[in-house]
Structures are given as C-alpha cells and as structure tokens.
Phi, psi and omega in degrees: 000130175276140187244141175260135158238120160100029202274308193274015154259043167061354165229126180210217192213145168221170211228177171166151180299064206233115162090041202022062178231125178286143207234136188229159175221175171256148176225133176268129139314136151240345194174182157202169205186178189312310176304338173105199199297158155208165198212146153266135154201176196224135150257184181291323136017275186144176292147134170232207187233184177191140188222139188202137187274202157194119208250170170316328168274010171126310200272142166261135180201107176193194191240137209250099167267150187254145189272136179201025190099337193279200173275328165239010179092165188281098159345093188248013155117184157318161179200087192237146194197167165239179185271154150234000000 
C-alpha cells in the first residue's frame, strides 16, 4: 500500500514498501479528466504518470506507469492507496 502526503497542495511525497525497505518519491498534480487525478512522479528508481479516482472510503485507486517512450508509459499495475 502507497501512503500519499501532501497531494492536495499540488506536490507531496509517497511512500511504499520495497525489498522491506521503505522506499520514498515525489509527486506532482498535473490535471484531471475523465479518467480522475494524474500525477508525475519519481523515485530513485525512474519516473511516470499515475492516474488515480477517489472512493468513499477514503481510498486513492488507480494505475501507476513507468515512462518508457510511449505517451503514458508502461503499465506497471494497481495502485492503491489513502490520503493523510
């Protein structure tokens, strides 16, 4: 699970769980569209897009892409998460 901060002031950081190492990146607002919010963002890793709804409960749920030349990037899967 990605814990998001600071999103609704158009930039923050997020966090997640990788090789049980916490791992942290930046995130940018870039719009919305039909599709819900998008966002860029970068880790030590490499860098996207994220396209993300927001249900009732609370929960951020949307698909996280690795920039890889195309126009949104390579599907690199789910993407869930809550706001703090």
């Amino acid at each position: 699970m990605f814990l998001l901060q600071g999103v609704q002031n158009i930039q923050g950081q997020f966090y997640y769980k990788f090789n049980n190492v916490i791992e942290q990146g930046n995130i940018v607002f870039t719009g919305t569209n039909q599709a819900g919010y998008w966002f860029r963002w970068n880790d030590r890793y490499g860098q996207g897009n994220l396209q993300l709804r927001e249900y009732t409960d609370g929960s951020l749920r949307g698909i996280i892409y690795l920039d890889d030349g195309t126009m949104l990037g390579r599907n690199l899967g789910k993407f869930e998460g809550m706001r703090r």
